[in-house]
C-alpha positions, 0 to 999 in steps of 0.5 A, a space after each residue: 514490514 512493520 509487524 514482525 511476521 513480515 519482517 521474518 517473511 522479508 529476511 530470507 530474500 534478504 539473506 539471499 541477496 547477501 549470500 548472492 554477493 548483492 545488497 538488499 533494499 525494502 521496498 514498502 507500499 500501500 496498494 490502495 484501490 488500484 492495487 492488488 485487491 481491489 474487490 471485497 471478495 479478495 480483501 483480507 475479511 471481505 472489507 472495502 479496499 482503503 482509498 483517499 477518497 470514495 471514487 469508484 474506479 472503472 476497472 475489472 478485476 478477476 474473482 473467483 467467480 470470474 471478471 467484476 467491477 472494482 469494488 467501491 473503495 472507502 475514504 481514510 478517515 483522517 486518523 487512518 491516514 495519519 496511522 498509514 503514514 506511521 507505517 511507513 515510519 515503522 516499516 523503515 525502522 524494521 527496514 533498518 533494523 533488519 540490517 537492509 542497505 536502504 528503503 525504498 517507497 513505492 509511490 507511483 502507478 496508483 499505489 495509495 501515496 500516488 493517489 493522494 497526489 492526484 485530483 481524480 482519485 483525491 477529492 478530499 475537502 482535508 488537510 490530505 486533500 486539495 491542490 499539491 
């Protein structure tokens, strides 16, 4: 929700909800490696899935060849967890713009902000890493 694409791709549920006589929250999220794409073939060009720390989860996930491993995720630096949080920022704006009756931020089951809170999947030495 922080391009305008997705803002357009979000506003007919919305309206729907209005129309419905309901109210319309955003829910923003960041998969992360557990997330929806957790394999190189299935990552916009074929690039590693993003995660606090480069730990290789013990997981399968189905391909278009059939079942693999998850695929290694690489770290954020400290600046593309910075730009992370920023989108965030940028998708309540648009949230708010659009005319939404509130935000939501999904943070848990292994999404990204989830894996920054937990010692087996954020092993960073950082500002982002360490004891919460």
């Amino acid at each position: 929700m922080w391009v305008e694409e997705k803002i357009q791709e979000v506003l007919h549920g919305y309206w729907f909800a209005l129309n419905s006589g309901g109210i319309a929250k955003c829910r923003m999220g960041s998969d992360g490696v557990a997330g929806r794409f957790p394999h190189i073939s299935l990552q916009p060009e074929g690039g590693a899935p993003a995660a606090p720390s480069a730990i290789q989860a013990e997981a399968l996930t189905f391909t278009q060849t059939g079942f693999e491993r998850i695929s290694l995720p690489m770290a954020l630096s400290p600046g593309e967890v910075a730009a992370l949080s920023s989108q965030y920022e940028r998708a309540a704006e648009c949230a708010k713009w659009s005319g939404f009756d509130g935000a939501e931020v999904h943070s848990a089951n292994s999404h990204m902000r989830d894996q920054f809170i937990r010692d087996f999947t954020n092993k960073r030495t950082d500002r982002y890493g360490g004891s919460v």
